[in-house]
N, C-alpha and C positions, 0 to 999 in steps of 0.2 A: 612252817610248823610241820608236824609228823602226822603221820595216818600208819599207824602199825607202825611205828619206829620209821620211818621211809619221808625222808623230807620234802614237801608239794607246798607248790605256789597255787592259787584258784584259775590260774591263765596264764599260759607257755604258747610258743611258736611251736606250730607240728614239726617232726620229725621232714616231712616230706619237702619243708619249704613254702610251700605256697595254704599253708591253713594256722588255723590258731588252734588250740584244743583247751578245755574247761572241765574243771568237775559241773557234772549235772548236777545242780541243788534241787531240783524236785525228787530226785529220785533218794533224797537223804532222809532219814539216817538208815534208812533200811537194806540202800543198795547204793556201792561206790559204782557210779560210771563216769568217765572221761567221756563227754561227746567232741565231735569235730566241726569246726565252724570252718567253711572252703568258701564263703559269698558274702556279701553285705548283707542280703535280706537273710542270710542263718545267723548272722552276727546280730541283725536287728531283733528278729525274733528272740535270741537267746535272751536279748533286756525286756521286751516286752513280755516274754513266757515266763520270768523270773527264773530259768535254768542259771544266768547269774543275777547276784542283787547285792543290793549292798551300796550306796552312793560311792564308796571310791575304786570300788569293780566294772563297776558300770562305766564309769569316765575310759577307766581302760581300756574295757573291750569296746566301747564305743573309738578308742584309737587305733585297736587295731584292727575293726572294722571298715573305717576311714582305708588300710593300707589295701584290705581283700577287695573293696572299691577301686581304689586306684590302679591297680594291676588289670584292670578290665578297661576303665575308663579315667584316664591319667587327666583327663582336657578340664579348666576351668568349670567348665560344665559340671562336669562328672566330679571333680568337689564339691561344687553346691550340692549338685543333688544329692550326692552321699549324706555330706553335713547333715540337710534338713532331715534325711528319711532315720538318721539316728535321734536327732534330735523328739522328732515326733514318738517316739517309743517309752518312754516315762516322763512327766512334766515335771516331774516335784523335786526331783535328785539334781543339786545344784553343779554336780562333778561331770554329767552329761555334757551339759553346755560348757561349763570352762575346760572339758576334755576337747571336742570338737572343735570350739572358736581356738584355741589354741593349737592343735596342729593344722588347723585353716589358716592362719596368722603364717605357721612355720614354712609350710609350702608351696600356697598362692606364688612368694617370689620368684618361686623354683621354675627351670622349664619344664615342659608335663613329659618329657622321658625322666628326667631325675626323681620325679615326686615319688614313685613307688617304693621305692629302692629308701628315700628320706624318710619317708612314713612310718616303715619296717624299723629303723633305727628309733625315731622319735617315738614309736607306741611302748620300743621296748625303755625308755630313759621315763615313760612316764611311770611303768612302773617299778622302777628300780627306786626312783624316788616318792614314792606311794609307801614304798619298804621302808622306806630312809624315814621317811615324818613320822608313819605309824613307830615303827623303835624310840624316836624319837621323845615322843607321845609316851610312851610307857616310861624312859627315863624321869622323865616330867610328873608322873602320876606316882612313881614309887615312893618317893617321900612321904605323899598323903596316908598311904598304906603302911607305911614304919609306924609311921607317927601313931598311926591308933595303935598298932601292936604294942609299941612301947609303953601308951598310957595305959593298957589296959593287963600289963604287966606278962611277965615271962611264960612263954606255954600257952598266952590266951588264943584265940583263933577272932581272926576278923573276917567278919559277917557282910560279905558284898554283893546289894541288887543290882542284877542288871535288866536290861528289857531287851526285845525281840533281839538279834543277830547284828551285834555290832564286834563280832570277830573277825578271823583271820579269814572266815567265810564271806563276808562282806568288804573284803581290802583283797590287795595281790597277796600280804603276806601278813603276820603278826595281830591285825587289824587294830580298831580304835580304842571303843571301851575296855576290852579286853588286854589291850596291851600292857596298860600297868597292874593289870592283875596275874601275868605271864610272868612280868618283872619281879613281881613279888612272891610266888609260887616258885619261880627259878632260882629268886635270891634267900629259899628254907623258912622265908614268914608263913606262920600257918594261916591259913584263908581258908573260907568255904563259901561259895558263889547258890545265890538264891535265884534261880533262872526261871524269870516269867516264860510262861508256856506261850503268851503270845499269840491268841486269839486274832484273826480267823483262821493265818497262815501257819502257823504253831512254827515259825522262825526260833523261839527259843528251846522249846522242847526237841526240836527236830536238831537244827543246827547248832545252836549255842551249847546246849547238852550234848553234843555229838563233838565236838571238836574239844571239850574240858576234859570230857571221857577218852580223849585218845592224848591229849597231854598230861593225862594221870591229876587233875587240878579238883579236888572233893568238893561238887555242889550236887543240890539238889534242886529237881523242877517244881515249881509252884503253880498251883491256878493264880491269871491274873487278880485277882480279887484278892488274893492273898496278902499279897507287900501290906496294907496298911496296917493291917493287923498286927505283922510279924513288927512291925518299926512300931505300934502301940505297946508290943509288949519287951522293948528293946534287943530287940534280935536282928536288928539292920544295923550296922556301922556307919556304912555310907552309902550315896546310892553313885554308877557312872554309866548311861546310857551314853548310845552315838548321837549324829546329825547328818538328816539328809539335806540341810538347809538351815545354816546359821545366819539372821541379819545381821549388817552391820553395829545395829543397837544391841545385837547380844539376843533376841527373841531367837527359840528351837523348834524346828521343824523332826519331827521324828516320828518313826511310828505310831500308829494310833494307843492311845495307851497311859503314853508317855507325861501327858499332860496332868493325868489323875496319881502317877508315881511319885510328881513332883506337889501338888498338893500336899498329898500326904507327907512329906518327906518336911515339907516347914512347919507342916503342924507338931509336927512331933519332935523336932529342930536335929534331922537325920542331914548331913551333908549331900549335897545333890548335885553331882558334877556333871558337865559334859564332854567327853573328849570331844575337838572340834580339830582337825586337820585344818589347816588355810586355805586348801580347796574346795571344802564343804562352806566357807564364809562367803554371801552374794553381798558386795559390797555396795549393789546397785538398789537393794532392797531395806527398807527401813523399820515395817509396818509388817510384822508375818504375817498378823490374824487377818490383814486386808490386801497384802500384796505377794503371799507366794501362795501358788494353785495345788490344790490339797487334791491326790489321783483318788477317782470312786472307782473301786477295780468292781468286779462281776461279785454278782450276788452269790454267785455258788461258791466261793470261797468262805462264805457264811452257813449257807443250810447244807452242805456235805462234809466229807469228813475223811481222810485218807488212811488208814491202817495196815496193819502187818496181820494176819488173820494168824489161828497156830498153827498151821501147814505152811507156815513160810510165807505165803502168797501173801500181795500188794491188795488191798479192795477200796474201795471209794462206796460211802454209804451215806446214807441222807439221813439230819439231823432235826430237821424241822417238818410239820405236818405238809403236805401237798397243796401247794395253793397259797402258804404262807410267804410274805414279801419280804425280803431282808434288803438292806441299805450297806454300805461296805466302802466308808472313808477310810482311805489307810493310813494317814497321817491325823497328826493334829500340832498344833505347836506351844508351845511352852513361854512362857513372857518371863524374858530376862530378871524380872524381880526375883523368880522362883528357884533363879540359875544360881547356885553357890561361888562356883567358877567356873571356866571355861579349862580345859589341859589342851595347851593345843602344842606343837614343835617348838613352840617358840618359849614355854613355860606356862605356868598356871596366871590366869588372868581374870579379872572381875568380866562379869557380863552385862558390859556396856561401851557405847561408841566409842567415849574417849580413850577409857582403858585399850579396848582394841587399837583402833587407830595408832595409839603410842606404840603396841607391840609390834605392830605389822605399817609402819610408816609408808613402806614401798608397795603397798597394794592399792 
């Protein structure tokens, strides 16, 4: 995608050879900085700090963190403990683990001169093909978006929720939710994106609104609390949130948030999709509400608050009385009944085992 007309992936190989570099998302949308990741534990830190986020960004850098590890410590060893010390850095984002066990898979066989050198290749194949699904994905999703334009006849504009940061900000490139709304903005259907602001970490206000605004795509931020209303009084089309955590039975793990968008969205019979990449699907998991582990990040993402003051400057101020306790699940999940369909690479699918399974045989 573009940032001032200038075309950027969320994570590139340095210039220098031996580092990775990232746009910093904390410092968005106020300040574009590329930071540089040279070590495993700055690669580690980057997904724990949320500098990147996003379930299929995260798988990434955790690949190419895996290669800034190897270069130091090539030996069996020194994969394991890479592995773990990535893995231990967000629980819930299921792209972490099948990023990791998968170029653990790839270079276990290797001798430990060749791994670094294999690494470097494999972190970059994962995300060329992270590009490849997410397009993919939006191919898939543009139909759903004709189609209402069509129904609702020539000139109309189609009205799409989304929730916290499932862009191009959240992937290498294009991103998930966002993709068939790129498709559809790029292929002259008129759209306008209803962007939850995304309470505590303000992911859509900050990032989702930051990256429409630089693809020129007309939406506006909404306080969470909003969607239901706006889909009571028929000004939601459809809704297409991401996944950090698809079950096999088609249950969504997402953002916190998520679960109350989808409520509302059957009540009022709004279309509620999820883009699902195949990497985000845990095929091991069945049961979301009882078997994938929901992250409690720090309370201060709850009682403070980070703005632009008018002098330009960055400030962090406190939102809650002194003394008051806040609670800060960041996920919640969604049960498959609530799920419209699924848009994943493979085409649009019901969200459930069998459906799934049919689509994705080889997984």
């Amino acid at each position: 995608m573009k940032i001032k007309g200038k075309p950027h992936r969320t994570i590139w190989p340095g210039a220098d050879g031996v580092s990775v570099e990232i746009i910093d998302q904390t410092r968005l949308p106020h300040e574009f900085v590329v930071a540089r990741l040279g070590t495993l534990g700055e690669a580690a830190h980057a997904i724990k700090a949320m500098l990147v986020r996003g379930a299929p960004l995260i798988g990434a850098t955790a690949s190419y963190g895996l290669w800034l590890a190897l270069r130091v410590d090539p030996s069996d060893k020194g994969l394991a403990d890479a592995g773990a010390a990535l893995m231990a850095t967000r629980p819930t984002a299921i792209n972490l683990r099948w990023a990791v066990e998968r170029m653990t898979a790839w270079l276990s066989p290797l001798r430990p001169a060749e791994r670094a050198e294999a690494a470097l290749r494999r972190a970059a194949e994962i995300c060329d093909e992270d590009v490849s699904i997410n397009s993919a994905i939006g191919a898939a999703g543009l139909p759903l978006i004709r189609a209402i334009a069509v129904g609702k006849g020539r000139g109309a504009v189609v009205n799409i929720l989304t929730h916290c940061n499932a862009g191009w900000l959240a992937t290498v490139d294009v991103g998930t939710a966002t993709a068939p709304i790129y498709a559809a903005h790029d292929a002259g259907i008129p759209i306008h994106v209803w962007v939850d602001e995304t309470r505590p970490r303000n992911q859509g206000a900050s990032l989702t609104a930051w990256e429409l605004l630089n693809h020129g795509v007309p939406h506006s931020v909404i306080a969470d609390n909003a969607g239901g209303h706006l889909m009571q009084h028929g000004e939601v089309d459809m809704v297409i949130v991401g996944t950090d955590r698809t079950t096999a039975t088609g249950d969504v793990c997402n953002k916190i948030g998520t679960y109350l968008k989808a409520l509302a969205a059957k009540d009022n019979g709004v279309p509620f999709y999820v883009a699902a990449p195949s990497p985000s699907i845990d095929w091991r998991v069945r049961d979301g509400l009882k078997e994938i582990p929901i992250e409690n990040r720090s309370a201060r993402e709850v009682t403070h608050l980070s703005g632009r003051l008018p002098d330009g400057s960055v400030a962090t101020v406190a939102l809650t009385p002194e003394g008051s306790g806040a609670v800060n699940p960041a996920f919640d999940v969604t049960p498959a009944r609530l799920v419209t369909g699924l848009i994943t690479e493979r085409g649009i699918v019901k969200a459930s085992e069998s459906a799934l399974r049919e689509l994705f045989p080889d997984k």
